[in-house]
PADREN-217159 format. One record per residue (C-alpha): residue number from 1; residue in three letters; chain; x, z, y. Coordinates in steps of 0.5 Angstrom, whole numbers. Example, Ala and Ser with C-alpha at 12.3 -4.5 7.8 and 13.67 -1.06 7.14 Angstrom:
2
> 1	Ala	A	25	16	-9
> 2	Ser	A	27	14	-2
END
This chain:
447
> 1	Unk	A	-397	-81	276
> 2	Unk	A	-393	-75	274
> 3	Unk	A	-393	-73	266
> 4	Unk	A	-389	-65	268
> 5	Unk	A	-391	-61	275
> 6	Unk	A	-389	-53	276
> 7	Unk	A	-393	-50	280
> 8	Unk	A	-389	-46	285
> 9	Unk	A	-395	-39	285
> 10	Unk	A	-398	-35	282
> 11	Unk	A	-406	-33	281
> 12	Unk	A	-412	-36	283
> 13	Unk	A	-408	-41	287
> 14	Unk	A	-403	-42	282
> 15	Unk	A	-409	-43	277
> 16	Unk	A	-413	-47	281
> 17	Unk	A	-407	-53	281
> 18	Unk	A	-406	-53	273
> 19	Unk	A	-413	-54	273
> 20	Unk	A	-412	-60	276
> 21	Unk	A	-406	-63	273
> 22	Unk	A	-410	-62	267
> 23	Unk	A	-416	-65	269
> 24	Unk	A	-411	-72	270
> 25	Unk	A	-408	-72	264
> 26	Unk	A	-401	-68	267
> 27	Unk	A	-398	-62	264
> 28	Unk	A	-396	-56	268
> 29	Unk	A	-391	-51	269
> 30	Unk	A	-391	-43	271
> 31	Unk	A	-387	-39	274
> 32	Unk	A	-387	-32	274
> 33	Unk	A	-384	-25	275
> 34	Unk	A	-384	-20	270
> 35	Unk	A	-389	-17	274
> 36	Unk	A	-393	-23	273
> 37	Unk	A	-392	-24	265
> 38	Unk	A	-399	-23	263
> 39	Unk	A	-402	-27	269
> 40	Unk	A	-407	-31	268
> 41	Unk	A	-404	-38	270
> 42	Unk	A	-398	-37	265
> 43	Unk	A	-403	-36	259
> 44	Unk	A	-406	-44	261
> 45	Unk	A	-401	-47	264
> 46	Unk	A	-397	-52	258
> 47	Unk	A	-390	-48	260
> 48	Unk	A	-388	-41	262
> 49	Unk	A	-381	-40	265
> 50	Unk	A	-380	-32	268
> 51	Unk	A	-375	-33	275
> 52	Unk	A	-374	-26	276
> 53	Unk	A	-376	-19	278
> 54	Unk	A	-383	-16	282
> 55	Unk	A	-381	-17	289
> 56	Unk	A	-383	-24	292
> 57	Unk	A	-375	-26	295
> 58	Unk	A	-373	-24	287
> 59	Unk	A	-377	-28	284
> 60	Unk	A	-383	-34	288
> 61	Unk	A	-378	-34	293
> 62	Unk	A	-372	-36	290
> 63	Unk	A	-371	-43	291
> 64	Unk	A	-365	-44	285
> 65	Unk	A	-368	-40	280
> 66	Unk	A	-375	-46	282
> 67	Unk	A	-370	-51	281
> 68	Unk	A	-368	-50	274
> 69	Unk	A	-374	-48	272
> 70	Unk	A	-376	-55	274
> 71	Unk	A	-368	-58	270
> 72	Unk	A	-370	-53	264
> 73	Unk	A	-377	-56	262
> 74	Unk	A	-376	-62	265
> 75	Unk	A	-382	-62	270
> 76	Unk	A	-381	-68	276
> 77	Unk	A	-386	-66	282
> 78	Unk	A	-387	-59	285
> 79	Unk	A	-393	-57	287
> 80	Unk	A	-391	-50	292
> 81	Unk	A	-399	-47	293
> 82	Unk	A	-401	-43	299
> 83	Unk	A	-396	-38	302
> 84	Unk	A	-389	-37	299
> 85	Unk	A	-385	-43	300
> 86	Unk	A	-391	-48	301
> 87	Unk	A	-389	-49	309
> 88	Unk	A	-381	-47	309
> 89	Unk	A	-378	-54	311
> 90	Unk	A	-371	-52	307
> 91	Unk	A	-375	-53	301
> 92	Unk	A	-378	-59	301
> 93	Unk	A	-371	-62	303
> 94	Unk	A	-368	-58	297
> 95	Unk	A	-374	-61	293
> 96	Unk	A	-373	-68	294
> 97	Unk	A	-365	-68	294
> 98	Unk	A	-366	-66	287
> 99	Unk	A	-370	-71	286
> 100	Unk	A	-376	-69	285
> 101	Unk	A	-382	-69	289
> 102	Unk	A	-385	-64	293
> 103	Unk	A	-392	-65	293
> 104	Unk	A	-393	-64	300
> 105	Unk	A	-391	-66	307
> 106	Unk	A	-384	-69	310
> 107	Unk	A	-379	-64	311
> 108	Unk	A	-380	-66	318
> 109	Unk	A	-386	-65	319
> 110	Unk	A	-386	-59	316
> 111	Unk	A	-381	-56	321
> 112	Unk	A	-384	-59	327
> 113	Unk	A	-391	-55	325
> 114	Unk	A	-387	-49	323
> 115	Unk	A	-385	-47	331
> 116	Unk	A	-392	-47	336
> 117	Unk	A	-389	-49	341
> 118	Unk	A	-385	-56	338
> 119	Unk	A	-393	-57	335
> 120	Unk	A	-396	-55	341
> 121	Unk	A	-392	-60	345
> 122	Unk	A	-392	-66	339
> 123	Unk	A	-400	-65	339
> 124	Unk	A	-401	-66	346
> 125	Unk	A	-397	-71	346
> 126	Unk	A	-401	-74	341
> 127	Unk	A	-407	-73	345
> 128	Unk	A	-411	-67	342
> 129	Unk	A	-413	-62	346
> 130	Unk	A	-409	-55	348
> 131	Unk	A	-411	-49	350
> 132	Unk	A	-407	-48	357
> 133	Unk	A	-401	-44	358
> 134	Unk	A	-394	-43	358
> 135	Unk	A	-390	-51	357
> 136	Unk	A	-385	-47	352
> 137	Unk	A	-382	-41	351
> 138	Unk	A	-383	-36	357
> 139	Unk	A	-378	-31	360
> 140	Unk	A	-380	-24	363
> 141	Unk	A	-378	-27	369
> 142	Unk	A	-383	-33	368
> 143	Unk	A	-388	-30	364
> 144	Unk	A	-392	-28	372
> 145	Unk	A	-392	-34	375
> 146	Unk	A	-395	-37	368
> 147	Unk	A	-400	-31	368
> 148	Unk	A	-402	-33	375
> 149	Unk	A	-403	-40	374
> 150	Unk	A	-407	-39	368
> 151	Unk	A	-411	-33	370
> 152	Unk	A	-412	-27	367
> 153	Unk	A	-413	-25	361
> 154	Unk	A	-407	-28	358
> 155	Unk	A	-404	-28	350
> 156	Unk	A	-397	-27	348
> 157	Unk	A	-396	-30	342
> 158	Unk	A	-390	-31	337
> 159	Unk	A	-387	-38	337
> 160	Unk	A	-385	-36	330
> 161	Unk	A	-391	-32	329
> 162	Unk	A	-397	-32	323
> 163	Unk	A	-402	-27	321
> 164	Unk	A	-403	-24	328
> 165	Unk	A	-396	-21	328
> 166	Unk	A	-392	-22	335
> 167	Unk	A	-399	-23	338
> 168	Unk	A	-402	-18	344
> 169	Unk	A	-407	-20	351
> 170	Unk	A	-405	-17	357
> 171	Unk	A	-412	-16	361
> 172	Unk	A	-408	-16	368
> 173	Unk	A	-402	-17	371
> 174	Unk	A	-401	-8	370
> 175	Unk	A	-401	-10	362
> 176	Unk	A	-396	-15	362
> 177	Unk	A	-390	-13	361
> 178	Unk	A	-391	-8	356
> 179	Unk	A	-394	-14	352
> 180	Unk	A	-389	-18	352
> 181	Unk	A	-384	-13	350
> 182	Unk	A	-389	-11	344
> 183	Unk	A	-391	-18	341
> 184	Unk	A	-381	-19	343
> 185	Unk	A	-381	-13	338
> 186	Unk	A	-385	-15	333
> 187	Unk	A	-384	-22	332
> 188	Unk	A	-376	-20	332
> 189	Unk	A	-378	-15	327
> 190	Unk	A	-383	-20	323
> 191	Unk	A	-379	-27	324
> 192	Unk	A	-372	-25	326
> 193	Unk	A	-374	-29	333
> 194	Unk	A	-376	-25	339
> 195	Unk	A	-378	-32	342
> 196	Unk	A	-385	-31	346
> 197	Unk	A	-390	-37	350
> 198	Unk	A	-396	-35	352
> 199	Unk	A	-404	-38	353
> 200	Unk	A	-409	-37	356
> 201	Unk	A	-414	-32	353
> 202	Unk	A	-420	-34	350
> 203	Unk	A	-427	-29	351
> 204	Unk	A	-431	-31	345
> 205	Unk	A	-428	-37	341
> 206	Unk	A	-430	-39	334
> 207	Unk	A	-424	-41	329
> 208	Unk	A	-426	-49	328
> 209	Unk	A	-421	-52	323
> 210	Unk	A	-421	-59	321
> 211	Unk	A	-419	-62	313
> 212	Unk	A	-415	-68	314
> 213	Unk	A	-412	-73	308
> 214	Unk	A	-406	-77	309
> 215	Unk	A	-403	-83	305
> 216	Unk	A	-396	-86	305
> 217	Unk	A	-399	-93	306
> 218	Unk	A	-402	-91	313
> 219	Unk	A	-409	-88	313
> 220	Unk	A	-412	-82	315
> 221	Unk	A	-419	-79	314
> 222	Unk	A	-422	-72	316
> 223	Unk	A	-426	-68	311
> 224	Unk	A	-431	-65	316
> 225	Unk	A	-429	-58	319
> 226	Unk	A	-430	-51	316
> 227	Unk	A	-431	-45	321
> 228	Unk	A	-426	-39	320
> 229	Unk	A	-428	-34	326
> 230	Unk	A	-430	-29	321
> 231	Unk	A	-423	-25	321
> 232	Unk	A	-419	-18	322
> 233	Unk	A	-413	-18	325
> 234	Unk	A	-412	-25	326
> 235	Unk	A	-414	-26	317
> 236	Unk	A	-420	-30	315
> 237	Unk	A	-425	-25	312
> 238	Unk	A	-430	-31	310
> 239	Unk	A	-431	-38	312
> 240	Unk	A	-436	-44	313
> 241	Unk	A	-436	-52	311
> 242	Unk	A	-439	-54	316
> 243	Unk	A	-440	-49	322
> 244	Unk	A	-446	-47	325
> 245	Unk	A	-443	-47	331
> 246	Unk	A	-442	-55	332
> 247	Unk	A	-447	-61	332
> 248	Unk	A	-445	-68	328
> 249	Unk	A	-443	-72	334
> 250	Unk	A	-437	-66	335
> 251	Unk	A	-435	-66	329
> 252	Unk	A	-435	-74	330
> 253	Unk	A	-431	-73	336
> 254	Unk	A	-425	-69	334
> 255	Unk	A	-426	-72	328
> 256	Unk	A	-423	-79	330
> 257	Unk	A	-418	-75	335
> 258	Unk	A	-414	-72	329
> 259	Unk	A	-415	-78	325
> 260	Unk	A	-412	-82	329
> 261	Unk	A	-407	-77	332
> 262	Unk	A	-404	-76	325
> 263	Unk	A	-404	-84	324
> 264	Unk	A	-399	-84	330
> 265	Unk	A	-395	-78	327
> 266	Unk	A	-394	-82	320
> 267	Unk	A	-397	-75	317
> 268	Unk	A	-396	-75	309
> 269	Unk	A	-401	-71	304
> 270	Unk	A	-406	-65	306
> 271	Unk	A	-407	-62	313
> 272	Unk	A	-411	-57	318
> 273	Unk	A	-411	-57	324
> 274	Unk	A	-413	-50	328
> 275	Unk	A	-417	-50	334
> 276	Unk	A	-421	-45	338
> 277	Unk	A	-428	-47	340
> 278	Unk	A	-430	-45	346
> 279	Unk	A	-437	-48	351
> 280	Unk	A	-436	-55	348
> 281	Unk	A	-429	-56	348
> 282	Unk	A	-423	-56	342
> 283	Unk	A	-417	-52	344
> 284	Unk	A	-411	-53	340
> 285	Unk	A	-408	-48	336
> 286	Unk	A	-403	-49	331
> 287	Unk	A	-403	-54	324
> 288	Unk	A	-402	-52	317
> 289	Unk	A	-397	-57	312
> 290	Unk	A	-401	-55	306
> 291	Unk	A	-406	-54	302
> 292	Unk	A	-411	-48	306
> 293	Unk	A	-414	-41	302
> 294	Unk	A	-421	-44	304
> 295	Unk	A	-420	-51	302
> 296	Unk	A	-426	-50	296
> 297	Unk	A	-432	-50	301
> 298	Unk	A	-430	-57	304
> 299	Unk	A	-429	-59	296
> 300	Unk	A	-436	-56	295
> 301	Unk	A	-439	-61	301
> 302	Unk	A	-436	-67	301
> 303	Unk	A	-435	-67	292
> 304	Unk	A	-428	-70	293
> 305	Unk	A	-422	-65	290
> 306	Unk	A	-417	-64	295
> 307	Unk	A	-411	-62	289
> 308	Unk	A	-413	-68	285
> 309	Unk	A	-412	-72	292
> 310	Unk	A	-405	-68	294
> 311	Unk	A	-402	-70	286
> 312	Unk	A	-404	-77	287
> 313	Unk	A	-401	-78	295
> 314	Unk	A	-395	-75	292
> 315	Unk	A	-395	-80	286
> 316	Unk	A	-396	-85	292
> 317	Unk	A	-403	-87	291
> 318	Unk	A	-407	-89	296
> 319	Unk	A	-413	-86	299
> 320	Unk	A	-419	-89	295
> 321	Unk	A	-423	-87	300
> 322	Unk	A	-425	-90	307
> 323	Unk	A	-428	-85	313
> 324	Unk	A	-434	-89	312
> 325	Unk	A	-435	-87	305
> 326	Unk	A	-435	-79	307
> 327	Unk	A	-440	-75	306
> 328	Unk	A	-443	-68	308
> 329	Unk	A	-448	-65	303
> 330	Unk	A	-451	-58	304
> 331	Unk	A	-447	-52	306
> 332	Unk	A	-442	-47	303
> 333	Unk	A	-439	-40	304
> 334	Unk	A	-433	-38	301
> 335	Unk	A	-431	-30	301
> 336	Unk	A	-425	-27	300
> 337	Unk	A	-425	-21	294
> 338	Unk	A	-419	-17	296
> 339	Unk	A	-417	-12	291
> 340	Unk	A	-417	-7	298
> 341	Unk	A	-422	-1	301
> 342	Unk	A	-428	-6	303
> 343	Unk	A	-427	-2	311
> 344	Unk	A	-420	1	312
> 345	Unk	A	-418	-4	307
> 346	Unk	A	-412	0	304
> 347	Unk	A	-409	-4	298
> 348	Unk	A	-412	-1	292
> 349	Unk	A	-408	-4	285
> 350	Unk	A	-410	-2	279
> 351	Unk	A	-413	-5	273
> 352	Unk	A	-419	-8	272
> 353	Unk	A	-423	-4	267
> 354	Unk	A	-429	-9	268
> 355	Unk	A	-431	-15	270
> 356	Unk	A	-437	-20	271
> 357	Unk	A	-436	-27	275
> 358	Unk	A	-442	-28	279
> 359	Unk	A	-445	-36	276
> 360	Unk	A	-452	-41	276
> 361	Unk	A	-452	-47	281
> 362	Unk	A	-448	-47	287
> 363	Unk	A	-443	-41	285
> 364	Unk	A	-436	-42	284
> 365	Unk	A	-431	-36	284
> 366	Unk	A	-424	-38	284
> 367	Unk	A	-420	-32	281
> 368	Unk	A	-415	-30	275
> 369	Unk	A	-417	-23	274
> 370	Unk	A	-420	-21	267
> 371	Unk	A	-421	-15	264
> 372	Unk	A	-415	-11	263
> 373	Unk	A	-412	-14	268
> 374	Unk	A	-407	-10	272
> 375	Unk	A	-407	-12	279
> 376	Unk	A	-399	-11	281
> 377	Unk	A	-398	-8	288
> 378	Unk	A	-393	-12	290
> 379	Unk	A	-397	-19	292
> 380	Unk	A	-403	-21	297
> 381	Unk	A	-409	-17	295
> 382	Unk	A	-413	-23	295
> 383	Unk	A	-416	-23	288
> 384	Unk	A	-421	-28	288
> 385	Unk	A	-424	-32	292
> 386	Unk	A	-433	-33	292
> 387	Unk	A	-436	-40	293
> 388	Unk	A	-443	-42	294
> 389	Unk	A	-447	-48	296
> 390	Unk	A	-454	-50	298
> 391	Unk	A	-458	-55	301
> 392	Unk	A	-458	-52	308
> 393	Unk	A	-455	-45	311
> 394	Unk	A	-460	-41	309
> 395	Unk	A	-461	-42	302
> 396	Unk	A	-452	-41	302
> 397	Unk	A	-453	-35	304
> 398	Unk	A	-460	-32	300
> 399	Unk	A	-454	-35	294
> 400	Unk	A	-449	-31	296
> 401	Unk	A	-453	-25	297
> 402	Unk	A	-456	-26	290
> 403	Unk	A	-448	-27	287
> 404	Unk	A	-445	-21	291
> 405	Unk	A	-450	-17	287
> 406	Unk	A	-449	-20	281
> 407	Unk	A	-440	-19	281
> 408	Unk	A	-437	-14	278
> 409	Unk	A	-430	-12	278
> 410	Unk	A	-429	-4	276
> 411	Unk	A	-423	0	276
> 412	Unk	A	-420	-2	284
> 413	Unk	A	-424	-2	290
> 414	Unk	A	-426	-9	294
> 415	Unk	A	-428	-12	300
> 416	Unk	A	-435	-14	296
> 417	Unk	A	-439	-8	299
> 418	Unk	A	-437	-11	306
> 419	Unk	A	-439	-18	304
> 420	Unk	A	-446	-15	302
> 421	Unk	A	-447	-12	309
> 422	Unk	A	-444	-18	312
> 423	Unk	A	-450	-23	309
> 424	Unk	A	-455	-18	312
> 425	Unk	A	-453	-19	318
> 426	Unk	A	-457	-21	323
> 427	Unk	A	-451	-24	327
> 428	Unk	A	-449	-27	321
> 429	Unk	A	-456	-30	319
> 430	Unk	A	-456	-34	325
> 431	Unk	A	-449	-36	325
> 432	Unk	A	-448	-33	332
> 433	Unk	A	-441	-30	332
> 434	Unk	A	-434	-31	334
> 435	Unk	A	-426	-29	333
> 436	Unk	A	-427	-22	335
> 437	Unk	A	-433	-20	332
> 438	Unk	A	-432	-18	325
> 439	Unk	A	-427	-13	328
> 440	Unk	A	-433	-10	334
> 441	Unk	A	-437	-10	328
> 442	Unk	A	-432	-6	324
> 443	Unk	A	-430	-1	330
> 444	Unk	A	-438	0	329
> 445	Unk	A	-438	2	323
> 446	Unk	A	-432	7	323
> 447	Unk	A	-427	2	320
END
């Protein structure tokens, strides 16, 4: 096992993993950027190594000042979080020529993953269901005769896209030229790469995704599914373990074919793979080589801890685990605090001039604010993340009613006051919702 991890992040994730590391007996490393010094994780973490200025390309994403952070304390393995570098292949491959060890996935399998299109056509070929459209990258030229033989509405996407950027539906073949050239343009602006594929467009699909472990000695299992359809331009807003949407043999079915796919694969470490879930049936939609914001509600309904198992892969460990032995307890909700206006979610940094975490059985809020703490406007706005878990569904929900009115963050404004609404929600009490109706919901509501 390793005796010295850095930790490539910073706030609650950041936190989450030197919690982790402490609770098997491993000392940490933080990083930070000025604007960071007085953060959370640099108080507990054993180390504290500044990289460099506020902004993230400065500083988080500055590969040789991580390097020498790792030379200078000596820290053997690099655990890189969510976000930042945590899917960049380059890094990996720098990581592991300096000999240490990137808590992760290969390089390979990064890179494959990174691209849609190459992770479109490498789970096909593994036998995971797709959604229909473009065999690659399409050309204006080739975009109508696609469109045609998909049918309208079709969906231009990014091949190097991420948080909706790059994304835009044509509803006819009247839209479709200044679709593609919109989603050319913004992917060029975001990406650097103005290459384009396109899928059929699904009405009212829920987000399912699916929790999967893997070790270096061939075994692969799956941690159930969480439903993520409750998003605002294409970010999670709220998600579920397990979905309200699917039954115990679904689960079981795409269980088994993931698992097996990423056998095929040789996959390394954690992992989600994304679908859309439409009538019955599962459509791929994209894989994340790294560890999920949501992981915390399929941690809460299986009892296993998805950092600890990372740290252990990385080290070499076999799963200790068989399929057989995973079991689903209750149910669990996560909601994601932003430091925003909880309607118009404009940014809204400042300093916490209060603050009361929400606590009692089932209730768990994975944050690193305190009282006093400045929030810097240079980062994501996600200030902590709020977990409960129940028996079943609804006494979730009446827990996360109970724990919205008992948090308290002063001095900033949040997204709690949408959360308190949300949980009212008749749609929402009886999960009938899908991709598109937190931002119907929100138009209604003048946001």
């Amino acid at each position: 096992m390793f005796e010295k991890i850095l930790i490539a992040n910073r706030g609650e994730i950041a936190l989450r993993i030197n919690r982790a590391c402490k609770e098997m007996g491993i000392a940490t490393v933080a990083v930070h950027s000025t604007a960071d010094a007085d953060a959370m994780h640099v108080r507990l973490a054993d180390e504290s190594v500044c990289i460099g200025p506020p902004p993230a390309t400065q500083s988080y994403l500055n590969i040789p000042a991580i390097i020498a952070a790792c030379e200078i304390t000596g820290a053997e393995a690099i655990h890189p979080g969510y976000g930042f570098l945590s899917e960049n292949a380059r890094f990996a491959e720098i990581v592991r020529e300096h000999g240490l060890t990137f808590i992760g996935p290969t390089p390979e399998h990064i890179r494959m993953m990174g691209d849609k299109i190459t992770a479109k056509q490498a789970v096909k070929d593994l036998g995971i269901p797709t959604v229909p459209g473009s065999d690659g990258a399409v050309s204006d030229a080739e975009a109508a005769q696609v469109a045609a033989g998909i049918g309208y509405p079709v969906l231009i996407k990014a091949t190097a896209g991420g948080g909706g950027r790059g994304m835009k539906v044509a509803n006819s073949a009247a839209e479709l030229s200044l679709a593609l050239s919109t989603a050319r343009h913004e992917a060029k602006t975001a990406f650097g790469n103005d290459t384009v594929y396109m899928e059929k467009y699904l009405g009212k699909p829920r987000h399912i995704e699916l929790q999967i472990l893997a070790d270096s000695f061939g075994k692969v299992i799956h941690l159930g599914e969480r439903d993520c359809s409750l998003q605002r331009r294409h970010q999670k807003v709220w998600e579920e373990a397990g979905s309200p949407a699917l039954n115990a043999a679904q689960r079981e079915e795409i269980g088994a074919i993931v698992t097996r796919a990423l056998e095929k694969l040789g996959y390394l470490g954690a992992g989600t793979i994304e679908f859309l879930f439409e009538d019955g049936k599962f459509y791929f939609i994209e894989m994340n080589t790294r560890l999920q914001v949501e992981h915390p509600v399929t941690e809460a309904i299986t009892g296993i801890d998805i950092v600890r198992e990372q740290i252990r892969i990385a080290a070499g460990g076999a799963l200790e685990i068989e399929q057989k032995d995973v079991t689903f307890a209750g149910h669990a909700i996560e909601c994601r605090v932003n430091a925003e206006n909880p309607f118009t979610f404009t940014p809204s940094p400042g300093t916490i001039t209060q603050f009361h975490a929400p606590g009692g059985l089932g209730v768990r809020f994975d944050s690193a604010i305190y009282s006093g703490y400045k929030i810097p406007p240079y980062y994501d706005s996600l200030i902590g993340k709020l977990v409960v878990h129940g028996k079943n569904r609804n006494e979730c929900l009446m827990r996360l009613r109970r724990s919205l009115d008992e948090i308290v963050v002063g001095g900033i404004e949040t997204t709690i006051p949408l959360f308190q609404q949300l949980v009212r929600d008749p749609d929402i009490i009886n999960g009938d919702y899908h991709i598109h109706w937190l931002e119907q919901y929100l138009a209604k509501h003048g946001a």
